[in-house]
Z-matrix of the N, CA and C atoms (Angstrom, degrees):
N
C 1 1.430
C 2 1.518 1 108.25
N 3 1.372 2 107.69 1 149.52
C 4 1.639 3 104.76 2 178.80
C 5 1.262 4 116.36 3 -141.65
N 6 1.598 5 128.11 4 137.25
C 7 1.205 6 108.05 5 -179.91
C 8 1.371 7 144.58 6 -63.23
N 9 1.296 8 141.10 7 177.27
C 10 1.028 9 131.02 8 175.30
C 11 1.670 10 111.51 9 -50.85
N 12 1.091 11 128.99 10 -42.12
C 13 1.839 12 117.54 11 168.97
C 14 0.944 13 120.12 12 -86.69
N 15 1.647 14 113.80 13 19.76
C 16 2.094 15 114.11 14 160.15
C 17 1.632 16 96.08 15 105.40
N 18 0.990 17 117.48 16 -2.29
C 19 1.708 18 97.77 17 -162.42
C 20 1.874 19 96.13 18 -92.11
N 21 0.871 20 95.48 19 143.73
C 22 1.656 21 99.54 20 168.98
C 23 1.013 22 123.98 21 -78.86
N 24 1.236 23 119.92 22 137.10
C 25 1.838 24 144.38 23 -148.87
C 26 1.549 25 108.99 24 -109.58
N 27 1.464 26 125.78 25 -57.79
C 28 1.222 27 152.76 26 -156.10
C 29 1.417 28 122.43 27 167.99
N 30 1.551 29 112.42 28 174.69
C 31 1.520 30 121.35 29 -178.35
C 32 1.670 31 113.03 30 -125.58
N 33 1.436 32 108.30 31 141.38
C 34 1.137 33 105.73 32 -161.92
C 35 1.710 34 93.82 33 -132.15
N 36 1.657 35 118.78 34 109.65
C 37 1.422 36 110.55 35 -165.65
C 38 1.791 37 98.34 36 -108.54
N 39 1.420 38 118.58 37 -163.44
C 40 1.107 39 124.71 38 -179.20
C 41 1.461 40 102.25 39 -76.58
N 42 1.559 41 155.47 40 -43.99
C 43 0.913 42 107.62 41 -159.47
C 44 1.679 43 117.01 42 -99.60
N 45 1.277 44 111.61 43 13.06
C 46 1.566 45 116.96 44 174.52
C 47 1.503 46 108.27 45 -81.28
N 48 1.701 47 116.52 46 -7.80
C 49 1.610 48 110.21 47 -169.63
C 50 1.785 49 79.35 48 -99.79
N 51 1.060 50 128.40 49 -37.36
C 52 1.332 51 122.76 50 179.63
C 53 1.480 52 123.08 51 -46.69
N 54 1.309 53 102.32 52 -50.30
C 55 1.882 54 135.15 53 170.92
C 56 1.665 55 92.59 54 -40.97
N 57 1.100 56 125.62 55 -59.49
C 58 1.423 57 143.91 56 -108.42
C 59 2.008 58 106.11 57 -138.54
N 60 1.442 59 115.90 58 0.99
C 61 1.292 60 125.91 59 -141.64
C 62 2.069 61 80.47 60 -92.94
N 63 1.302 62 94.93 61 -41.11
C 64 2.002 63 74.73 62 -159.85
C 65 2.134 64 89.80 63 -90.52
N 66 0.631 65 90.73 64 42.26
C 67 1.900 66 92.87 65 177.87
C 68 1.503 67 108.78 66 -97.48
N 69 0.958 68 112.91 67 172.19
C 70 1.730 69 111.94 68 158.62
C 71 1.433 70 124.06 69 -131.04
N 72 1.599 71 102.81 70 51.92
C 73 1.803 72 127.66 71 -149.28
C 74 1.554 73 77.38 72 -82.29
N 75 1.466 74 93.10 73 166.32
C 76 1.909 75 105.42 74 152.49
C 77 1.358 76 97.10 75 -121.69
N 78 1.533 77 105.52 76 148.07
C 79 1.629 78 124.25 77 -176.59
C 80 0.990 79 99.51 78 -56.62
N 81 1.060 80 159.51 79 -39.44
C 82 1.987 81 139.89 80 166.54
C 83 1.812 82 103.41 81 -40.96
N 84 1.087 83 122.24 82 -38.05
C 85 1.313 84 112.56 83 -164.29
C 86 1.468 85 103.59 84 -86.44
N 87 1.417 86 115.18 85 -22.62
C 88 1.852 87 106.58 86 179.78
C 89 1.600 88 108.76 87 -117.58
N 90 1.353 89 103.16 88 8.01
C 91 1.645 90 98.21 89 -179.19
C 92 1.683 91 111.84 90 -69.07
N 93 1.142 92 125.71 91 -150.82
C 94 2.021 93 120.33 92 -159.79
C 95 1.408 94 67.65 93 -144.16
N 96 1.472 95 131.69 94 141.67
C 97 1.574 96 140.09 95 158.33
C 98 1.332 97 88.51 96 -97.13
N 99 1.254 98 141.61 97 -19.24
C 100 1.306 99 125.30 98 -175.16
C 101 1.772 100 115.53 99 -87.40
N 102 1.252 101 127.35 100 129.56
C 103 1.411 102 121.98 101 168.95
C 104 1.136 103 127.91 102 -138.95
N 105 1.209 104 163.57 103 143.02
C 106 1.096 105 151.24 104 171.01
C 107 1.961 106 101.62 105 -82.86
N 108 1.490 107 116.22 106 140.93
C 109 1.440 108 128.60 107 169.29
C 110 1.416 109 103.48 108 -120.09
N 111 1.582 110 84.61 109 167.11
C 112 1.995 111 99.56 110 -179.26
C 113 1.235 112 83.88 111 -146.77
N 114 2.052 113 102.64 112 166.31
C 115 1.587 114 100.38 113 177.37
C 116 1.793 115 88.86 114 -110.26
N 117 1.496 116 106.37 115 173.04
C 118 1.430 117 99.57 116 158.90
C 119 0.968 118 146.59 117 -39.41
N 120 1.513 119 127.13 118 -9.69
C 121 1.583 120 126.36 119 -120.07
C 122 1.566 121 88.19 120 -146.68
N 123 1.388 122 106.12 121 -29.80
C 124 2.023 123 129.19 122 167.95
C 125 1.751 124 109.34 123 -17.88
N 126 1.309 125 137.01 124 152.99
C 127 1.087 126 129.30 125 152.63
C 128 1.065 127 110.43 126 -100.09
N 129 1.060 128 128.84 127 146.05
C 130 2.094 129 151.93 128 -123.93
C 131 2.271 130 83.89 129 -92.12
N 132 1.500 131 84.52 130 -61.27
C 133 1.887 132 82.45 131 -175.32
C 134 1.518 133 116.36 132 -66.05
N 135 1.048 134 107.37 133 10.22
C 136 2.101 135 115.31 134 -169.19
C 137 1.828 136 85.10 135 -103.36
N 138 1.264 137 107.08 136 -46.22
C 139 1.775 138 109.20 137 173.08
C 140 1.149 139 107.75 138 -69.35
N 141 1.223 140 142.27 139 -55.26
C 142 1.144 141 146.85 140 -163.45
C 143 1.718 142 106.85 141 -60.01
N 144 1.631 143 99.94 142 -30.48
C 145 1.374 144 82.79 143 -178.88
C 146 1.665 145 101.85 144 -106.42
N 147 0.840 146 119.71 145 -2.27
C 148 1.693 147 122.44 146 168.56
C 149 2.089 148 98.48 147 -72.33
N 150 0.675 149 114.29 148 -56.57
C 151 1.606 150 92.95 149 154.83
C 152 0.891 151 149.99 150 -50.86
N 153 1.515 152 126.48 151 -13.35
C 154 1.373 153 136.80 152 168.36
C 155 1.388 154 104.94 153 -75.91
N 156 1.518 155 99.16 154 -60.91
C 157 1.735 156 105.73 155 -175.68
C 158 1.459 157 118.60 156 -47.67
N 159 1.156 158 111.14 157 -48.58
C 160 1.252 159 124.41 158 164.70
C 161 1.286 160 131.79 159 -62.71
N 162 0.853 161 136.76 160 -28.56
C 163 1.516 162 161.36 161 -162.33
C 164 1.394 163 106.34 162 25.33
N 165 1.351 164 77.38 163 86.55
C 166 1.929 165 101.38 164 -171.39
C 167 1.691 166 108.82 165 -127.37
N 168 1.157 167 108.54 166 124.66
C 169 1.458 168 115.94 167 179.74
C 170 1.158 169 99.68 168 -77.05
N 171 1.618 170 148.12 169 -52.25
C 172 1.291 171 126.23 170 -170.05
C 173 1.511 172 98.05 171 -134.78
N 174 1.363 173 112.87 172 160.51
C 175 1.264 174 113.46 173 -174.42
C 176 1.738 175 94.20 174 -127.16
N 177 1.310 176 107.21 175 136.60
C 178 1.532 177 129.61 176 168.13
C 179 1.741 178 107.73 177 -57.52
N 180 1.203 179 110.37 178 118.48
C 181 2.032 180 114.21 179 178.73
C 182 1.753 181 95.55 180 -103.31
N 183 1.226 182 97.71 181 97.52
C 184 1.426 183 106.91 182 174.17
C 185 1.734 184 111.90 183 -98.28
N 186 1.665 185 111.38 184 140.05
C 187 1.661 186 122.73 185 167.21
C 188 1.293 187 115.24 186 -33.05
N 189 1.314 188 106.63 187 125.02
C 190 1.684 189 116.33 188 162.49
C 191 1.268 190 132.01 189 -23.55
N 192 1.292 191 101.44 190 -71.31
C 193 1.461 192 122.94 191 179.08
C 194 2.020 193 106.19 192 -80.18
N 195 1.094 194 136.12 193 -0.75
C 196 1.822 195 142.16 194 173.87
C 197 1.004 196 103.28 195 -139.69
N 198 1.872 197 135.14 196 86.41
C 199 0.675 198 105.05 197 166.36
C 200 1.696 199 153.93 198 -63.97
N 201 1.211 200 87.25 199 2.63
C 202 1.978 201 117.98 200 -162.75
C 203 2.080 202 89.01 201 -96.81
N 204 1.254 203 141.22 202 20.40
C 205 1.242 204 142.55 203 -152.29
C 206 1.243 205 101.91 204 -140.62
N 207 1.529 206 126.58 205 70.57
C 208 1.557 207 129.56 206 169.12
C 209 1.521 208 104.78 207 -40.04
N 210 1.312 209 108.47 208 162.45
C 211 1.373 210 122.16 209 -170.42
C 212 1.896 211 101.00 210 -164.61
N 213 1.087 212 122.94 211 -7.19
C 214 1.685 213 133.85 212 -167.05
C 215 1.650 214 112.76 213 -177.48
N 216 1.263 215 102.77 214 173.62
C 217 1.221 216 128.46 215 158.04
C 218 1.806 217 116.89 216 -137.63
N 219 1.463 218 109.92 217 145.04
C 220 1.765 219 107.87 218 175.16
C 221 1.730 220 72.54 219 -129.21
N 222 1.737 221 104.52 220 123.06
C 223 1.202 222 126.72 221 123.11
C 224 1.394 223 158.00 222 -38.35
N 225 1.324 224 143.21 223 100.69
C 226 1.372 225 135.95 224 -167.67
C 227 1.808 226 108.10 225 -81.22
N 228 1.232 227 118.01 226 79.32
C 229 1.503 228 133.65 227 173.44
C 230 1.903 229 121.37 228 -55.77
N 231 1.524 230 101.83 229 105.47
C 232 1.425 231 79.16 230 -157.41
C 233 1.833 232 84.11 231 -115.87
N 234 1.238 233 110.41 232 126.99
C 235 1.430 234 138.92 233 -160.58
C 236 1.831 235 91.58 234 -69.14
N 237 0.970 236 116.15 235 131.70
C 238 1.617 237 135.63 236 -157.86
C 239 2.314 238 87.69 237 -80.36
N 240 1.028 239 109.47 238 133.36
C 241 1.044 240 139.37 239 164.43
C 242 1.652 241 126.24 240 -62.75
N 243 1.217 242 139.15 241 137.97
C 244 1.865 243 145.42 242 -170.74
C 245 1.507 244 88.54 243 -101.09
């Protein structure tokens, strides 16, 4: 979520809208204020392991120069199971 002047607020993934689906909340009230960000410029295994620690499925890719200024998302893709 981002505020009205672009800056990012929080994250709002699939299973909190699930949590949250027969409510009549507004996304400020069920979004995560907590997120982990990366900049572009990040090395892929420095994220990779900022997701573990975190135990964060996707991490917010925020502007160089703002850091509060989403620009992406990197997904945690977890390869379907036999």
């Amino acid at each position: 979520m981002v505020e009205q002047d672009g800056k990012l607020a929080g994250m709002l993934e699939p299973p909190d809208m699930v949590k949250n689906i027969n409510g009549n909340r507004k996304v400020r009230e069920i979004m995560r204020p907590g997120f982990v960000t990366a900049y572009p410029g990040d090395n892929m295994d420095d994220v990779a392991q900022q997701m573990v620690i975190f135990n964060a499925e996707n991490i917010i890719v925020v502007d160089g120069v703002d850091s509060r200024k989403p620009i992406g998302t990197l997904w945690l893709w977890k390869a379907p199971t036999r």
